[in-house]
C-alpha positions in Angstrom: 0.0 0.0 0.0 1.5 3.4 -0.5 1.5 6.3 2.0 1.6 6.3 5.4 -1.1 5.7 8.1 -3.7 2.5 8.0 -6.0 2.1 4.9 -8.7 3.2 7.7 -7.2 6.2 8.4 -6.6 7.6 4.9 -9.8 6.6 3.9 -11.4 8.6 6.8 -9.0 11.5 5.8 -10.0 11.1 2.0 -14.2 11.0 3.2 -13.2 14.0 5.8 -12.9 16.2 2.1 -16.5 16.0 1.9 -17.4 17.4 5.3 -15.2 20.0 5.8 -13.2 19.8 2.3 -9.3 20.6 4.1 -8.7 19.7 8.4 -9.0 22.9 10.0 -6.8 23.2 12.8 -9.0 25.9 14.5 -11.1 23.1 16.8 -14.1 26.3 16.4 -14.6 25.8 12.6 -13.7 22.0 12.6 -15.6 19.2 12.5 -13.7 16.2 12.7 -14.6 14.7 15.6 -18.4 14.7 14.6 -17.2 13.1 11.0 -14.9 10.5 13.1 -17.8 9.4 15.4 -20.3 9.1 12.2 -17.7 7.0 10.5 -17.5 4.5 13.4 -21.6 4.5 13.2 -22.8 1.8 11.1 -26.0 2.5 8.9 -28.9 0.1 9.4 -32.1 0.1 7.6 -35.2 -1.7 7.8 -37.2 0.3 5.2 -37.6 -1.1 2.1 -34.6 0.1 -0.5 -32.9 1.4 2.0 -30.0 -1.2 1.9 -29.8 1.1 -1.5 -28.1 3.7 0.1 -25.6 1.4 2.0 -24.0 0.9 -2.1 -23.9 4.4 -2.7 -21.8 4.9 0.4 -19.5 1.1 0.0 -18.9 2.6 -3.5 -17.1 5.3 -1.7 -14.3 3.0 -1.0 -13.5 2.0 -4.4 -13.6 5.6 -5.2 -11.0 5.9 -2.9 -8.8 2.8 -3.4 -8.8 4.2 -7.5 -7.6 7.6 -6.1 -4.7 5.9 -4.3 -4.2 3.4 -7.1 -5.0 1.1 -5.6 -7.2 -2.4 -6.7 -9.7 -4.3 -4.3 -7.0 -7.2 -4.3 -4.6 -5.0 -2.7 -6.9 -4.7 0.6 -8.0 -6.9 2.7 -11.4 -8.3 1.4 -13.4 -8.0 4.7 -12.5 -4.1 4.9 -14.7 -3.8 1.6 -17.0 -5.7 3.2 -17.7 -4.1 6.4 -20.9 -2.4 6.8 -22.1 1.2 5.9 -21.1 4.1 7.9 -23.5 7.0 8.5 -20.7 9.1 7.2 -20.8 7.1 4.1 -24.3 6.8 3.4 -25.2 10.5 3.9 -22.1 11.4 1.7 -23.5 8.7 -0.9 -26.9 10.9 -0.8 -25.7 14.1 -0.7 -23.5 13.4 -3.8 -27.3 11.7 -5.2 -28.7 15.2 -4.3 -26.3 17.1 -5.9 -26.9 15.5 -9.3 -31.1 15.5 -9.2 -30.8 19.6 -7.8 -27.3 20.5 -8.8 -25.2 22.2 -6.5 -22.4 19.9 -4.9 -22.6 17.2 -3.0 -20.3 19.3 -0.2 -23.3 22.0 0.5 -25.9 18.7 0.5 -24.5 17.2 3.1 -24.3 20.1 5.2 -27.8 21.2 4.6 -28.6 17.3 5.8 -26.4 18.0 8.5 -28.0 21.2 9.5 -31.8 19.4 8.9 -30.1 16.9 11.8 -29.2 20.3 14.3 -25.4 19.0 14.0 -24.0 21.7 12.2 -23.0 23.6 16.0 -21.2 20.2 16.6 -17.6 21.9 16.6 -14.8 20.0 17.6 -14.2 22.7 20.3 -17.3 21.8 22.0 -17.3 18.1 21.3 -18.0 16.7 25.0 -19.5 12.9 25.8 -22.7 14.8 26.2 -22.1 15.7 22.3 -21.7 12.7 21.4 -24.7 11.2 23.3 -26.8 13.7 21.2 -24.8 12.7 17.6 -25.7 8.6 18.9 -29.3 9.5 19.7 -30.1 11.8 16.3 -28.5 8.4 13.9 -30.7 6.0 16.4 -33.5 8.1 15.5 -33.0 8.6 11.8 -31.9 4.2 11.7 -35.6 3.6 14.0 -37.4 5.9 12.5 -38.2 7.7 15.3 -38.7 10.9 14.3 -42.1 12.8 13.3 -44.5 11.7 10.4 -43.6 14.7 8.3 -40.2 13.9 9.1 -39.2 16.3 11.3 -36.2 15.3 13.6 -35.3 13.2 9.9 -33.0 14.1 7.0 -35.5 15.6 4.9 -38.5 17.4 7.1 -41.4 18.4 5.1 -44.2 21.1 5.4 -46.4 19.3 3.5 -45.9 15.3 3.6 -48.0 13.2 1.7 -47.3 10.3 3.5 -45.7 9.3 6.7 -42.0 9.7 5.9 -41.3 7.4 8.6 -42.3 4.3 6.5 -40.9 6.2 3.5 -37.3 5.0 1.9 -34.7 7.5 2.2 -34.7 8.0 -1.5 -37.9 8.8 -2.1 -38.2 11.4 0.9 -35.1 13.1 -0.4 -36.8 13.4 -3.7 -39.9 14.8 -2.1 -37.6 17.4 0.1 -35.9 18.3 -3.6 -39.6 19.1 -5.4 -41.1 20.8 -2.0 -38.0 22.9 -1.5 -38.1 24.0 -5.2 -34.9 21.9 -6.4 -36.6 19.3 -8.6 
């Protein structure tokens, strides 16, 4: 493998581009430590199509392992097995948002982020109480928690035509994209 660091590591670094594009050493406008714990997360779904979203974000890693040139033989088989992170499922749909409302997939994930309330997640005020909150908002978006217009979700509504907890992520993205005047 080339460069230095495990192939965990520079992937994280390599995903970290899509949160906060370069590590920002000021712990005030960094959010690392909210991107670290969302890639230790794993993404579980239970709604039907949802195990959709886990390709979008495994395809992440052979994004990566092409930008290192790198093949899939030259890592360890059950790292490209290993289940979705949060991190890479929401980047996998914010880079699908991007292309159904243009934009980039950078500003998508932080408008998901800010739907979630993480966006004051700093790494300068990053405490266990922090990350109890991060935990609970990704148990609540996995068990479908959150409120029938999907408020407390990825993609709240006004005007929900259905109960967007039973809805796959997909198609409540789409409906956020036409309601919100990007579709």
């Amino acid at each position: 493998m080339t460069g230095a660091g495990t192939l965990d590591e520079r992937y994280f670094e390599w995903l970290y581009k899509f949160v906060g594009q370069v590590r920002n050493k000021n712990p005030a406008r960094s959010h690392w430590r909210l991107a670290e714990q969302l890639y230790i997360m794993e993404f579980t779904w239970f709604v039907h199509n949802d195990g959709n979203r886990i390709g979008d974000g495994v395809n992440l890693r052979f994004e990566f392992l092409e930008a290192e040139g790198l093949s899939p033989n030259d890592v360890p088989r059950q790292w490209i097995d290993e289940g979705c992170s949060i991190l890479e499922m929401l980047i996998g749909l914010s880079r699908r948002a991007a292309f159904m409302a243009d934009g980039d997939e950078y500003n998508w994930l932080w408008k998901m982020l800010d739907n979630l309330g993480l966006r004051v997640y700093t790494d300068d005020v990053y405490i266990p109480d922090v990350q109890n909150e991060v935990a609970w908002t990704f148990e609540r978006i996995v068990n479908r928690t959150y409120e029938p217009d999907g408020s407390g979700g990825i993609f709240p509504l006004k005007h929900p035509t259905e109960d967007q907890r039973s809805v796959e992520l997909w198609y409540q993205l789409s409906a956020y994209l036409l309601e919100n005047g990007f579709g």
